[in-house]
C-alpha positions in Angstrom: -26.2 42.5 -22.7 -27.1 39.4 -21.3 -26.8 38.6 -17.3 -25.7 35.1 -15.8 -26.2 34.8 -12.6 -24.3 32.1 -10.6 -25.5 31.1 -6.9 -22.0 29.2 -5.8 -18.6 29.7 -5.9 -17.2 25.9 -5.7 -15.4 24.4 -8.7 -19.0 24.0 -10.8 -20.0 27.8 -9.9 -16.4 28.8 -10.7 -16.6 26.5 -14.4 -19.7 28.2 -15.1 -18.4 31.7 -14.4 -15.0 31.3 -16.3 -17.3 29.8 -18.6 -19.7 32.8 -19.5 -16.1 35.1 -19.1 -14.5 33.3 -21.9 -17.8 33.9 -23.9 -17.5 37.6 -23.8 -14.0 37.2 -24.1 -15.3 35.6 -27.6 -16.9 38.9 -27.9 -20.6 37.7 -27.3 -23.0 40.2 -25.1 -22.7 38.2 -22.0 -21.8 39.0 -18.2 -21.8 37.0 -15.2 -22.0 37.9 -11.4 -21.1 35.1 -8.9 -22.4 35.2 -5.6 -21.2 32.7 -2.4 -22.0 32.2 0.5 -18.6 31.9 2.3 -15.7 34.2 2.4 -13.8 32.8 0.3 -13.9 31.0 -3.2 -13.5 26.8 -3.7 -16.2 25.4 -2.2 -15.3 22.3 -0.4 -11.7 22.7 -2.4 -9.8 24.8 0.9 -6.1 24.4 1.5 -3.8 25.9 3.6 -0.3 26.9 4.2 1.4 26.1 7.9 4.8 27.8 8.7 7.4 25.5 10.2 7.8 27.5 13.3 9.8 24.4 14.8 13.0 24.6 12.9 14.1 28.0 12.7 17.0 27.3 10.2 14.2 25.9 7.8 13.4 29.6 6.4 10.1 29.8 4.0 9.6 25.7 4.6 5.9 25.2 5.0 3.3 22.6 5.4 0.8 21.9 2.5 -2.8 21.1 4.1 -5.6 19.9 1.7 -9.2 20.2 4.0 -11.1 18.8 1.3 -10.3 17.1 -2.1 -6.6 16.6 -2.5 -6.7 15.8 -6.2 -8.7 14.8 -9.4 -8.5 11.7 -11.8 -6.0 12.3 -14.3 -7.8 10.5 -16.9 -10.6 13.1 -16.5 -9.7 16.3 -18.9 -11.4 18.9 -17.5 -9.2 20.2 -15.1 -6.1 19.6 -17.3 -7.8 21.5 -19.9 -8.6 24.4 -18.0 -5.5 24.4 -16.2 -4.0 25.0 -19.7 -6.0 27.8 -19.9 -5.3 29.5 -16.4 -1.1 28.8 -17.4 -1.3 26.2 -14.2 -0.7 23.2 -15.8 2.7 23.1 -15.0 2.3 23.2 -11.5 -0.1 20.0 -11.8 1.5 17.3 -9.2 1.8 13.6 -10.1 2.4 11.2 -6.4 5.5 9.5 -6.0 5.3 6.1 -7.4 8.9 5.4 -5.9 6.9 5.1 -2.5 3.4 3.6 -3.7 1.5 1.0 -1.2 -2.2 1.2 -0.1 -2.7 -0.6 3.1 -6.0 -2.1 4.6 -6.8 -2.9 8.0 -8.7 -6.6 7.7 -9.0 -7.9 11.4 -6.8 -6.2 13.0 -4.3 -6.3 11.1 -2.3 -4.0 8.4 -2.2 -5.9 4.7 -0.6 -4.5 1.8 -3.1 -4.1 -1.4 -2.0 -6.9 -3.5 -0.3 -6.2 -6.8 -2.5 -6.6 -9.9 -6.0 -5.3 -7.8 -7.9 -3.1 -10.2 -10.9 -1.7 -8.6 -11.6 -4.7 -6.6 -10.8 -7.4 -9.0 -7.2 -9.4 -9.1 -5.6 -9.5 -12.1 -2.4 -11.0 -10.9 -2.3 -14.7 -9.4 0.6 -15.3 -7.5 0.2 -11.6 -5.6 -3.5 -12.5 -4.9 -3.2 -16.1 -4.3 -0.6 -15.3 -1.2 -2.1 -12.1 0.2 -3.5 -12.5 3.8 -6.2 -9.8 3.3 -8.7 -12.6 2.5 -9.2 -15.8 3.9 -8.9 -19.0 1.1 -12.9 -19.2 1.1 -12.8 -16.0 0.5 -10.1 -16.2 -2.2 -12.4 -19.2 -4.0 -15.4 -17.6 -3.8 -13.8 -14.0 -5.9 -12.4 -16.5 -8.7 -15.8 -18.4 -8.9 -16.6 -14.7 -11.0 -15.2 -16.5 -13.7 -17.7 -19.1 -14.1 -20.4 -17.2 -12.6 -23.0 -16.2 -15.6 -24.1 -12.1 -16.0 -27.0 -10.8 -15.1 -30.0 -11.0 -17.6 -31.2 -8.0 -18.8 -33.9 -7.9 -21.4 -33.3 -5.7 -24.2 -34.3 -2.0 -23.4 -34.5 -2.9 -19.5 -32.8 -0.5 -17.4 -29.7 -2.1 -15.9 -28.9 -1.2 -12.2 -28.6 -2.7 -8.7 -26.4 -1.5 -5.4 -23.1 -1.9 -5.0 -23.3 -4.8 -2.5 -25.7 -6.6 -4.8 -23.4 -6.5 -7.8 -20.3 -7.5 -5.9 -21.8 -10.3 -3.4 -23.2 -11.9 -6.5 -20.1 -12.0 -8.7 -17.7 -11.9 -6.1 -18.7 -12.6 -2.7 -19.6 -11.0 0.7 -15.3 -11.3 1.7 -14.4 -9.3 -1.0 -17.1 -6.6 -0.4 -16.2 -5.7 3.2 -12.3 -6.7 2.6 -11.8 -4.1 -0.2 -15.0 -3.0 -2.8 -16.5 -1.3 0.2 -13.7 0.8 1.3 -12.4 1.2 -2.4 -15.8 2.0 -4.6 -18.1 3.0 -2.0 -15.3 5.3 0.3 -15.1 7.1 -3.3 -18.9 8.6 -2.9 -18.7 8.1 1.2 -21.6 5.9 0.5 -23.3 2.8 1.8 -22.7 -0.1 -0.6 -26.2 -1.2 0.4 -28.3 1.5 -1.4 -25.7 3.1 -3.7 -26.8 2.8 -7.4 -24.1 1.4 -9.6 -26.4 2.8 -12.8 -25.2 6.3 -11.0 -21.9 5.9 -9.9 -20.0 3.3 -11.8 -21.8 2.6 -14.8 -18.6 0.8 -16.4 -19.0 -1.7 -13.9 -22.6 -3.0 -15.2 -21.2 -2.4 -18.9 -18.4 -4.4 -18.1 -20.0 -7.7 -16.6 -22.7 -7.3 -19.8 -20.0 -7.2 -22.3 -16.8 -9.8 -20.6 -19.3 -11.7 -18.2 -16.9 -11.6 -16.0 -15.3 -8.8 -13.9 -11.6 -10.6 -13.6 -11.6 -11.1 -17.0 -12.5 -7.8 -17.6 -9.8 -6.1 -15.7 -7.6 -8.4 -17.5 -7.9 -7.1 -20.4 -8.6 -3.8 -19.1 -4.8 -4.1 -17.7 -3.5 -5.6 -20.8 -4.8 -2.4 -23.2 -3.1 0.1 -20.3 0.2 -1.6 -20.9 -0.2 -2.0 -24.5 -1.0 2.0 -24.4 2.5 2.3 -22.2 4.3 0.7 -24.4 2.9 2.6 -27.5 3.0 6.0 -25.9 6.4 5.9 -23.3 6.9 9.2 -21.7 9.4 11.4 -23.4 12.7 12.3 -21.4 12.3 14.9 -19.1 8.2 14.5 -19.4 6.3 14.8 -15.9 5.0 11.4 -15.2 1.6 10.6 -15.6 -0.1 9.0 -12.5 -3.5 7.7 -11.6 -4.3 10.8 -9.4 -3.2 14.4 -10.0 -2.9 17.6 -7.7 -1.3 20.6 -7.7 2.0 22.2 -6.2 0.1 25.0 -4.0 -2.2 22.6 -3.0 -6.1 22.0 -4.9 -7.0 25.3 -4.2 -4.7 26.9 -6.5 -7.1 25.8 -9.2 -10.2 27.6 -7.7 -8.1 30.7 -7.1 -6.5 30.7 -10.6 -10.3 30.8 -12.1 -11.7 33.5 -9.6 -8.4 35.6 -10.7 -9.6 34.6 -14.8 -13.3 35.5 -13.5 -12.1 38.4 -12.2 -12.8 39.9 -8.6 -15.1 42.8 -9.3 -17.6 39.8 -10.2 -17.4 37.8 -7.3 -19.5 38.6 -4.0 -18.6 36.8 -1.2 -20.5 36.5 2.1 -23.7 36.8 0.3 -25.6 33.4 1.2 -29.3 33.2 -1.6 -32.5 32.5 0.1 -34.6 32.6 -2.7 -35.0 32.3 -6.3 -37.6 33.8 -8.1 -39.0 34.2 -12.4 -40.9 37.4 -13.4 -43.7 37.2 -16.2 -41.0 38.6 -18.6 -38.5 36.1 -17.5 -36.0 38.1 -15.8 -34.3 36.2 -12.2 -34.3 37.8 -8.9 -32.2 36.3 -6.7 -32.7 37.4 -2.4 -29.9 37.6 -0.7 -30.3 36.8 3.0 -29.2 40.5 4.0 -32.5 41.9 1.9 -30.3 42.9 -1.2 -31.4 41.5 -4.4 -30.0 40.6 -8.0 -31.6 40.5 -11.1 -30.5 38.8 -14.6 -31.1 36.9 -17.8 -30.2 33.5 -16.5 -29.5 32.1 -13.3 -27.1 28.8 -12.3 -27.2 27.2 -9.2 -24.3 25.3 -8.3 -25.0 24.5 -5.1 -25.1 21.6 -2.5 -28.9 20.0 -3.5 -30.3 20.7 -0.5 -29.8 24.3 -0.9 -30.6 24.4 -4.5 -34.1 22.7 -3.2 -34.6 25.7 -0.8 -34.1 28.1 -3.6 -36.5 26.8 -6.3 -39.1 25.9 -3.9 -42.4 28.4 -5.5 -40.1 28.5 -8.1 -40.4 25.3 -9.5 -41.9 22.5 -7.3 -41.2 20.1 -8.8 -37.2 20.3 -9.3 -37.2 20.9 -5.2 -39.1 17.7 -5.1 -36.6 15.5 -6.5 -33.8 17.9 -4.8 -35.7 17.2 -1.8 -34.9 13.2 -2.1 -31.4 12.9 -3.1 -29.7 12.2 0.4 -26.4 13.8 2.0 -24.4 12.4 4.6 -21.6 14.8 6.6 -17.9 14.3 7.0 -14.7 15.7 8.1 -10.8 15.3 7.5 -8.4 16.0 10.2 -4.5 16.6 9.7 -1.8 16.6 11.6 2.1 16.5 11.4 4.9 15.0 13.2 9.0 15.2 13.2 9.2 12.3 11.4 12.0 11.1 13.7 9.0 10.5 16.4 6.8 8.4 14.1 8.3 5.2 14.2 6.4 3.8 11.5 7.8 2.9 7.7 6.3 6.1 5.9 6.7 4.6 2.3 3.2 4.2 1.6 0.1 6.4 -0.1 -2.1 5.4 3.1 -4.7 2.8 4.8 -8.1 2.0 4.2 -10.5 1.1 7.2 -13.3 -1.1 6.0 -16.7 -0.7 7.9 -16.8 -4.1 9.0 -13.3 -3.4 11.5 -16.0 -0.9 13.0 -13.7 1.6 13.6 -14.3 5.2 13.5 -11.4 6.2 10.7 -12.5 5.4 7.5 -9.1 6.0 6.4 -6.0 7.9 6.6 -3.6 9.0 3.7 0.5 9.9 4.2 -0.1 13.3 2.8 3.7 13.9 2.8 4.7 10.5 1.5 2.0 10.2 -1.7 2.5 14.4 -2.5 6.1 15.9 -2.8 6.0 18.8 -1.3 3.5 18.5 1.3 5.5 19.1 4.5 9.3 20.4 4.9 12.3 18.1 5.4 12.2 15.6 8.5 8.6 16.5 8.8 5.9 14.0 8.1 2.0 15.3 7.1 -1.1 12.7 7.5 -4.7 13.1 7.1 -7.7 11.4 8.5 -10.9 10.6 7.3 -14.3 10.7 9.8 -17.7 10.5 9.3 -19.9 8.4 6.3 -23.3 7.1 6.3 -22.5 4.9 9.0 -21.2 7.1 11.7 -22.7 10.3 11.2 -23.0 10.6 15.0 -19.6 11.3 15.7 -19.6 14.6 14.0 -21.4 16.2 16.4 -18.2 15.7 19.0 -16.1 19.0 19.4 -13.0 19.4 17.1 -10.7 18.8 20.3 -12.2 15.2 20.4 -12.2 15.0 16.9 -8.0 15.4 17.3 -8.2 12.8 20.2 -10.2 10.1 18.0 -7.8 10.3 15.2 -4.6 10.4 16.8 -5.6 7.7 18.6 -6.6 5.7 15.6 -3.5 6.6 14.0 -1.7 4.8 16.7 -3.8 2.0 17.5 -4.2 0.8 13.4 -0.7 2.4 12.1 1.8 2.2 15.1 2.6 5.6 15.4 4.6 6.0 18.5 2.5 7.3 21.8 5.6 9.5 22.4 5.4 11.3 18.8 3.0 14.6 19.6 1.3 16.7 17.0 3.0 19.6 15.7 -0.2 21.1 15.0 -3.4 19.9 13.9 -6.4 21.2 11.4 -10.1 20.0 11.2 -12.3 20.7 8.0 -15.9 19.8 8.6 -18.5 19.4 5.5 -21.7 19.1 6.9 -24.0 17.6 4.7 -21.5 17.9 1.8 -21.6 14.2 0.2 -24.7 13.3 -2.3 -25.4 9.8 -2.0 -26.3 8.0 -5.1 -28.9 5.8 -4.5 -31.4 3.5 -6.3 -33.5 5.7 -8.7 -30.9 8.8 -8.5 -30.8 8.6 -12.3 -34.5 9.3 -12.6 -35.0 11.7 -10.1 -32.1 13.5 -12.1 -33.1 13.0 -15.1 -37.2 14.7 -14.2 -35.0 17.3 -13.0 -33.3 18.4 -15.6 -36.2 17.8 -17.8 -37.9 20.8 -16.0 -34.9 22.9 -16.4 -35.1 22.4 -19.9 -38.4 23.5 -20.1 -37.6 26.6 -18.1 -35.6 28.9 -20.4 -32.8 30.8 -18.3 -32.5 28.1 -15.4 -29.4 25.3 -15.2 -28.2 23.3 -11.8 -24.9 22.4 -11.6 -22.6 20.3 -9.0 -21.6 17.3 -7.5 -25.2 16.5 -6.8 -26.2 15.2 -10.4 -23.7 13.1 -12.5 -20.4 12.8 -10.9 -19.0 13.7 -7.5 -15.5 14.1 -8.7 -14.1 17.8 -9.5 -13.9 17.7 -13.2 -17.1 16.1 -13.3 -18.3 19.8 -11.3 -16.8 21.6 -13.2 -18.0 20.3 -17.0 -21.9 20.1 -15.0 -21.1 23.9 -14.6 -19.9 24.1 -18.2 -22.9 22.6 -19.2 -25.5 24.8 -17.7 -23.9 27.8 -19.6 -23.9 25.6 -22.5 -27.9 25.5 -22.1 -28.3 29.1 -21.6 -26.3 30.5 -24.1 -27.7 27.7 -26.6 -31.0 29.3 -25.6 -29.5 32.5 -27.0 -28.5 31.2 -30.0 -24.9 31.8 -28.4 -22.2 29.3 -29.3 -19.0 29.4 -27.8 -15.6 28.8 -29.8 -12.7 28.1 -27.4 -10.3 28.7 -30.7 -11.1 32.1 -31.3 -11.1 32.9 -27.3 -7.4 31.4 -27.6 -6.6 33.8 -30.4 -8.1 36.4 -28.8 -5.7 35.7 -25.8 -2.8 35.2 -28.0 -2.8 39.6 -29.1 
């Protein structure tokens, strides 16, 4: 019988787990143990319920709270396809288009996204020829993209710059701070200056190469997504498919739903790894900070890269190395509620973007209860705010109550909400050093890192870290390092026959 040991129990621990679980469910010789360091399984995926205490006739009516990720990409199939496995699909949670509108702050002012923006490229004239979000140079200078020449890249040249290279030389410095940075770069909390495009949105590189232009690209980018509308309409009574997806219990019901497929007997919570270690006859022993050890075939660390880099250090130098250099920055997300009688503000929109350049310290705030059925009980109204990034790393050190003051008073100072309207209640989730940045040569230092893992048989990394910060990226990188072990095995897994296994 072979051991996998996992270090992590966020959504890329939890894929590798259910992972090496549906392999002996396969009926190969295969066990896993996962071990976390928290009390509690998810990772930076944690939700919470909140009673309405304040209307008494409202019986069972709750508050939904996301602290961390409050959905996926529905064009990513990961977590639809393990969903289907774990018999939550159904509860997957499309927004309400009926009520869709992103606003940005741009000088002080509140501006409606214009109709037609994909990414940060118009594709509509008349919607982006009348928007005040950018001044008229600025409007000139984005359509000059369509004269303005690709890069050169000789053949077998690696193609990458930042994100503030790329769009200040197609586009403009306007449409950078008015809406790429808070758009592209608020995706990876990064700083447009030193974030790799090669790493993070290597469509956009692929795109200019092959259209030469980004406008026209997203044209006809737009075009093939109505053509596939009107080729595939949704069948009556079909659940809508939207751009984001999350789930009716909130996003942790998907970690919970694999821990309960995992099953509980192999999960050990509250037991933080301090070390990592190979014997001469290739067995893992893993050092838990209370003394305790584990031993095993195979070990998968999906953890945060700067504690993956304390864990390999002796073991492998190298991998820390490179671990070492891929930089974190530290944020938090703050909700509160409101009767929604108090407000005072139109509630029919997804939320606001806060570009750097208004210098303000929310980066953004969503309407939690506008862009999620479900999220707070009738005449109750949920929102959550967004602190922290590369450029304000400082204010994370102020105490949670100040952290309530800051956003509540941001809330009213950019969306109006009336200074009479007081919190209902109020949550804080803090991730300290829980964003990877992307920058220039994140690709390499990844790529000499998984080199070494694949010279050393029995060892896989797996996370956000690496290739993709989203959650079914994590969860196919902790797919993937079972993959390598069990290939190492001569193992090879066939979902079919787990299926049919499932179905008697």
């Amino acid at each position: 019988m072979k051991k996998v040991i996992v270090i992590g129990a966020g959504v890329a621990g939890l894929g590798a787990a259910y992972k090496v679980r549906r392999a002996a469910e396969a009926g190969h010789d295969v066990e896993v143990e996962l071990y976390e360091r928290d009390d509690r399984v998810g990772g930076k995926v944690a939700s919470e319920f909140v009673a309405d205490e304040w209307d008494p006739a409202a019986e069972g009516a709750r508050f939904v709270v996301d602290g961390g990720p409050d959905c996926f990409l529905t064009e990513k199939p990961a977590i639809h396809r393990i969903a289907k496995m774990l018999g939550i699909y159904d509860d997957e949670l499309p927004t309400d288009e009926s009520r869709k509108k992103t606003l940005i702050l741009s000088r002080g002012r509140l501006f409606e996204m214009p109709d037609g923006v994909m990414m940060f490229a118009p594709t509509k004239f008349v919607p982006f020829a009348t928007t005040g979000l950018f001044s008229w140079p600025g409007k000139i200078r984005m359509a000059m993209d369509l004269f303005i020449p690709p890069k050169e890249v000789a053949e077998g040249e690696f193609n990458d710059e930042t994100l503030e290279s790329f769009i200040v030389r197609r586009m403009g410095r306007e449409c950078l701070d008015r809406l790429a940075e808070p758009l592209v770069g608020g995706v990876h909390a990064s700083d447009p200056a030193v974030m790799s495009l090669a790493a993070t949105f290597p469509r956009l590189l692929e795109m200019e190469q092959k259209n030469g232009s980004m406008m026209k690209a997203f044209l006809a980018a737009r075009k093939k997504v109505e053509e596939m509308k009107k080729k595939y309409p949704p069948k009556p009574g079909e659940k809508p498919r939207t751009f984001f997806t999350s789930f009716t219990e909130g996003m942790k019901e998907l970690p919970e739903a694999m821990a309960a497929a995992i099953g509980a007997e192999r999960i050990h919570l509250g037991m933080p790894a301090e070390k990592v270690e190979r014997t001469d006859d290739g067995t893992y022993v893993v050092t838990f900070a209370d003394g305790s050890t584990a031993t095993g075939d195979a070990v998968i660390l999906a953890t945060e890269s700067w504690a993956a880099e304390k864990l390999v250090r002796g073991l492998d130098d190298e991998i820390a190395n490179n671990l070492s250099a891929i930089p974190t920055s530290s944020s938090a997300t703050v909700s509160m509620a409101f009767r929604e009688d108090e407000v005072g503000i139109d509630m029919n929109a997804f939320g606001v973007l806060c570009p750097m350049v208004e210098d303000r310290p929310l980066l953004a705030a969503t309407y939690s209860s506008t862009k999620w059925p479900g999220r707070a009980p009738e005449g109750k109204v949920l929102f959550r705010g967004f602190l922290g990034g590369p450029h304000n790393q400082e204010i994370l050190e102020k105490s949670d109550e100040e952290l309530f003051d800051i956003t509540l008073n941001q809330l009213r100072s950019i969306l109006g909400i009336s200074a009479s309207a007081e919190p209902l209640f109020q949550r804080i989730y803090r991730w300290n050093g829980g964003m990877p940045q992307y920058t220039l040569g994140h690709l390499d230092r990844v790529g000499q890192i998984e080199e070494r893992c694949a010279e050393t048989p029995g060892l896989a990394l797996a996370g956000g870290s690496y290739r993709g910060v989203g959650l079914p990226n994590c969860i196919e990188s902790g797919e993937r390092g079972v993959s390598k072990v069990l290939g190492e095995w001569g193992i090879e897994l066939d979902e079919d026959k787990v299926e049919e296994k499932r179905a008697y």
